[in-house]
DRENLO-416914 format. One record per residue (C-alpha): residue in one letter; x, y, z. Coordinates in steps of 0.05 Angstrom, whole numbers, padded with zeros to 5 digits, always signed. Layout:
AXYZ/...
This chain:
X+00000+00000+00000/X+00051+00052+00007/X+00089+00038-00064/X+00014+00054-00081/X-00008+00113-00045/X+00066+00140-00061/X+00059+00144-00132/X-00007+00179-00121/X+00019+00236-00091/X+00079+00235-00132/X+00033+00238-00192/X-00016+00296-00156/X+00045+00334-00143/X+00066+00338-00212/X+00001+00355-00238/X+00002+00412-00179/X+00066+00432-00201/X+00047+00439-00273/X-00010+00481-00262/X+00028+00524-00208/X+00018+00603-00212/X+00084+00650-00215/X+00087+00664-00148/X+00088+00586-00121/X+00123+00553-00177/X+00188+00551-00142/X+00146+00523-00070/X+00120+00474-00107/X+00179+00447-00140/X+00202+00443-00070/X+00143+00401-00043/X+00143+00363-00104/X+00215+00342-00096/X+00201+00326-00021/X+00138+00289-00039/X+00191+00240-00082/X+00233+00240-00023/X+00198+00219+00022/X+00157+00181-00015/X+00214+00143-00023/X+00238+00143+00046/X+00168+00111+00070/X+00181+00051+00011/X+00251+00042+00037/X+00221+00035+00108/X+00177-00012+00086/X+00216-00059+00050/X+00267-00052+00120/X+00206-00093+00156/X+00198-00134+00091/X+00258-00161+00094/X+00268-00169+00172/X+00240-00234+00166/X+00298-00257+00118/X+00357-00217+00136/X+00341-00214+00216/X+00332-00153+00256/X+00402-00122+00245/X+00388-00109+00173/X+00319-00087+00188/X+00356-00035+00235/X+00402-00018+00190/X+00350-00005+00134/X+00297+00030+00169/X+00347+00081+00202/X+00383+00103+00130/X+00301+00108+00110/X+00296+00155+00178/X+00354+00200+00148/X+00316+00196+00088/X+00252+00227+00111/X+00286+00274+00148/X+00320+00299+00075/X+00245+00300+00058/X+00227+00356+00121/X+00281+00396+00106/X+00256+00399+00032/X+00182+00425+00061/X+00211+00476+00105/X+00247+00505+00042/X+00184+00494+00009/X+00152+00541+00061/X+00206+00591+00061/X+00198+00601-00019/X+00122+00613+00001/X+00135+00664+00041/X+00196+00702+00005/X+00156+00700-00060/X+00084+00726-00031/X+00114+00781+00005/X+00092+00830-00041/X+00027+00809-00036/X+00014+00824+00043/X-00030+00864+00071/X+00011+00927+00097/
């Protein structure tokens, strides 16, 4: 399920990013690119508990904590996401 739901919001957040209006074209590149990531950093988590029943809980440690870093690369990505909101509607607030 989350190979499945992942490539529905990957697709959405093209389609977002392709009708996107000047002002939050470069926030949603962001998000899109952080939807990918972390996207898939939830797949790479999931195949970690996959393959804990083959490989023993070491590699499911291993796997799930590199998927961690992942989704954290994926936050980051938002928060600059958020930022480019806010730098390019600045002209737009209420003074």
């Amino acid at each position: 399920m989350a190979i499945v739901f992942s490539a529905a919001a990957i697709v959405l957040a093209l389609k977002a990013w392709r009708y996107a209006i000047e002002e939050t074209e470069e926030a949603l590149k962001y998000r899109t690119y952080g939807l990918v990531v972390l996207c898939f950093g939830f797949v790479f988590h999931t195949v970690g508990d996959f393959l804990s029943a083959y490989y023993g809980d070491v590699t499911e440690l291993i796997l799930e904590s590199i998927a961690h870093l992942i989704i954290l690369i994926a936050f980051v990505l938002f928060y600059y996401a958020a930022q480019q909101v806010i730098i390019n509607t600045k002209g737009l607030w209420f003074k």
